[in-house]
C-alpha positions in Angstrom: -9.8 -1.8 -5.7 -8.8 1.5 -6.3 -10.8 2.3 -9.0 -13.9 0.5 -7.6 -13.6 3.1 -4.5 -13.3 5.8 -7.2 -16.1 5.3 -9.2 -18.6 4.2 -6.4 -17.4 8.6 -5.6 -18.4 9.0 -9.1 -21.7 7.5 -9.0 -22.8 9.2 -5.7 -22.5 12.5 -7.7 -19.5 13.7 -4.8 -15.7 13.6 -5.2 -14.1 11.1 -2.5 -12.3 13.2 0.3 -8.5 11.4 -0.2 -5.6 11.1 2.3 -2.4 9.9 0.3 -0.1 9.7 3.1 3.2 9.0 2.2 2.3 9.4 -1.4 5.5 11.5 -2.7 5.5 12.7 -5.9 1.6 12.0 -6.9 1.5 8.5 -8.4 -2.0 7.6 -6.9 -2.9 11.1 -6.3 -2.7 12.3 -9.7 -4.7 10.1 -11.2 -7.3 10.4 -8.6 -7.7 14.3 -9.0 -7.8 14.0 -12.5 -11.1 11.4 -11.7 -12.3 14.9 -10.2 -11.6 13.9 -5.7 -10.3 16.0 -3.3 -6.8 14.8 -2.6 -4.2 15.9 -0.2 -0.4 14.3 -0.1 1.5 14.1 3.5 4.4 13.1 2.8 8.1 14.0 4.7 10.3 14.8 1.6 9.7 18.4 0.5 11.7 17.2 -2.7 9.0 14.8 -3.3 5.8 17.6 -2.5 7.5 20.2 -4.5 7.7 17.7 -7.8 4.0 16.6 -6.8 2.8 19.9 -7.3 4.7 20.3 -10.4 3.1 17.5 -11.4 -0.3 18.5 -10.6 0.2 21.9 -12.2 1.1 20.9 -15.4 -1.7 19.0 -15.8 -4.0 21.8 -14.0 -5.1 20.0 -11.4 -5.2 21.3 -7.7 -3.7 18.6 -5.1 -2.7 20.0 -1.5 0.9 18.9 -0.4 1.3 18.7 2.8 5.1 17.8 4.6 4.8 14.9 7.7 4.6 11.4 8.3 1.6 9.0 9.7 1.9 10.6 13.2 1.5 13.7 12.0 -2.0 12.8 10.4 -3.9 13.9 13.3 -2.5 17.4 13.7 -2.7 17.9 9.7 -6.3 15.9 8.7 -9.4 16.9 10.5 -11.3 14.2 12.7 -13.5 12.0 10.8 -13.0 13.7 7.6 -11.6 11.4 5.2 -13.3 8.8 2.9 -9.9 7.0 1.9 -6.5 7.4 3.5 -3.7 5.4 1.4 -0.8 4.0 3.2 1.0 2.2 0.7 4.8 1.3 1.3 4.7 3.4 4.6 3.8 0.5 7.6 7.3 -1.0 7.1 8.9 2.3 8.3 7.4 3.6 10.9 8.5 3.0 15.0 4.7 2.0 16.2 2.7 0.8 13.1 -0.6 0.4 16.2 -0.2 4.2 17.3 0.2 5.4 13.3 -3.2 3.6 12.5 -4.6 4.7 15.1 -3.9 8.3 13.9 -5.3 7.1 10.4 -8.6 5.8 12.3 -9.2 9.4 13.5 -8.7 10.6 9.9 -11.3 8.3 8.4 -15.3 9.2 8.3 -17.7 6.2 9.1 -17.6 4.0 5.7 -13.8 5.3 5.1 -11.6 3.2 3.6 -7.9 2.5 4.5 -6.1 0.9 2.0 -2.8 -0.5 3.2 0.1 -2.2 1.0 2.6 -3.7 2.8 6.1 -6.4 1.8 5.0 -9.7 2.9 7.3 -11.7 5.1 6.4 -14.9 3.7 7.0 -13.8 0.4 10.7 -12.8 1.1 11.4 -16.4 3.0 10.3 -18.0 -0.5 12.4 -16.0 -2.3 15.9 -16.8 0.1 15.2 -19.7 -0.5 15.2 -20.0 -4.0 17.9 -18.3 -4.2 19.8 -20.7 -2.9 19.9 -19.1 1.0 18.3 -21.4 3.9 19.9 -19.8 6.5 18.6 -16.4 5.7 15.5 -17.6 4.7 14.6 -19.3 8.2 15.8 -16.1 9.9 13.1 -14.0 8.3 11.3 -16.6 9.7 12.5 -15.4 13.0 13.2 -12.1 13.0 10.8 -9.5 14.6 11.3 -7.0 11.6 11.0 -10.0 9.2 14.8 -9.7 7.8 17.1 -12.0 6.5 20.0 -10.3 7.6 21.9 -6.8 8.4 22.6 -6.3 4.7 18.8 -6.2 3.7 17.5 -3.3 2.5 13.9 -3.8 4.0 13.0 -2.1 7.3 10.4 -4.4 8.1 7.9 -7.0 6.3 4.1 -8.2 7.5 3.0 -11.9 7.7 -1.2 -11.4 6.9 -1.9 -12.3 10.4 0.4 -9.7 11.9 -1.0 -6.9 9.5 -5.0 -8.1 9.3 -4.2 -7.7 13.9 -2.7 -4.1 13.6 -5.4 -3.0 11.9 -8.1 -4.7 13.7 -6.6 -3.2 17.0 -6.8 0.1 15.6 -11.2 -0.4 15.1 -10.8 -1.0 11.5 -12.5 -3.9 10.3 -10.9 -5.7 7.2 -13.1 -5.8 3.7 -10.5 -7.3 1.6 -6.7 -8.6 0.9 -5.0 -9.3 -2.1 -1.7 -10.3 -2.9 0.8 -8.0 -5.4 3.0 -9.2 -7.8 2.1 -13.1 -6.7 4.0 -14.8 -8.7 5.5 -11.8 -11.4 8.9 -11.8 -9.4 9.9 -15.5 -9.6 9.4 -15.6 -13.0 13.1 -14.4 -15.1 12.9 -11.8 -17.2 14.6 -13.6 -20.0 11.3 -16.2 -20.4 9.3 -13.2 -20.6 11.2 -11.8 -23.2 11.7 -15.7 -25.3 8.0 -15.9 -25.3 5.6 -13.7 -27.3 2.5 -12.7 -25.5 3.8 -14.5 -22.2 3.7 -10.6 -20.1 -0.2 -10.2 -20.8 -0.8 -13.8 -19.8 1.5 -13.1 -16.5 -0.6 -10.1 -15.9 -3.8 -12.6 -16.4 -2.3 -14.5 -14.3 -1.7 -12.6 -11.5 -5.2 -10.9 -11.7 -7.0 -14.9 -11.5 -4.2 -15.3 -8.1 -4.2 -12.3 -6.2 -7.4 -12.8 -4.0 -7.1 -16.9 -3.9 -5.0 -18.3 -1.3 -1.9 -19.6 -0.6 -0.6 -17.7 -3.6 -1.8 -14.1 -2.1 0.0 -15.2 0.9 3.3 -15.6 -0.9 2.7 -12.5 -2.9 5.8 -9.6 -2.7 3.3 -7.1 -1.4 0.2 -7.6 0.5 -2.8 -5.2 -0.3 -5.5 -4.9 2.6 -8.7 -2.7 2.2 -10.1 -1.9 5.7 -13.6 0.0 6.6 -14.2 2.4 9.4 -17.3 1.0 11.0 
């Protein structure tokens, strides 16, 4: 989806004005200034900036780094100025995921695009409980922050309807959702390995389920694409 965003820039003859917010050490926003947009990283970790611009540098490229959070968007991005924001891995962490899209809503232009990848909640009850763990499976099931327990290392996970509402609330209307990495973790390594071309059929795979349901829905990671209207 990405991509198609980037080239649609591409073809209007103007680079995209891009918001990576909590895009660390460049691994969208590379690639997107070498397509030749304007990018800018907000991110909290100065460890992380400082190695972006590295990054940037070596390969001459010129992406601004920027230190915050989402609640900091609306003091370090201009109103309305943005043609993409990206908020990927970001939601689960923050204290009021409605007031941080909010702040991305200002950002965005009429016609921007928000693109949003979140853990899926449903995705990690699946996988307690084919790992042999009912109990914790139900209790994501349950649990506000969709955990399993106080040993897991997630802060919080999205069921579709919970995310597709947050953003809906925040005046964003939803274009698109597609599931990440559907099926690509309940498969064991070791079958990949016995089988000869089994990865590029997995990646096939997972291409042909991402956008049908219910596997999206059970996908690790759930990737929404949202327009400014």
């Amino acid at each position: 989806m990405l991509a198609a965003l980037a080239e649609q820039g591409a073809r209007r003859g103007s680079p995209l004005v891009v918001v990576d917010a909590g895009g660390g050490t460049g691994g969208f926003a590379v690639p997107l200034a070498q397509a030749g947009h304007r990018v800018t990283v907000v991110d909290p970790s100065p460890d992380s900036l400082a190695a972006l611009q590295r990054r940037a540098a070596e390969q001459g490229l010129s992406v601004e780094a920027l230190q915050g959070d989402l609640r900091d968007l609306e003091h370090l991005v201009a109103p309305a100025s943005a043609d993409l924001v990206l908020c990927h891995s970001v939601l689960e962490v923050v204290e009021d995921p409605a007031a941080a899209l909010a702040d991305v809503a200002r950002c965005l232009r009429p016609g921007g695009r928000l693109s949003l990848l979140v853990a899926n909640r449903d995705a990690a009850v699946l996988a307690r409980a084919l790992a042999g763990r009912p109990d914790e499976a139900a209790h994501v099931l349950t649990d506000p922050a969709g955990r399993w327990g106080a040993a897991d290392g997630a802060a919080h996970r999205w069921s579709l309807p919970a995310l597709t509402g947050v953003v809906t609330g925040a005046g964003l209307q939803v274009e698109q959702v597609h599931g990440v990495r559907t099926v690509a973790d309940l498969v064991p390594s070791a079958v990949l390995d016995a089988e000869p071309g089994s990865a590029a059929a997995l990646l096939a795979l997972e291409r042909m389920l991402s956008s049908r349901s219910p596997f999206r829905d059970l996908a690790t990671q759930l990737h929404l694409l949202a327009v400014q209207p």
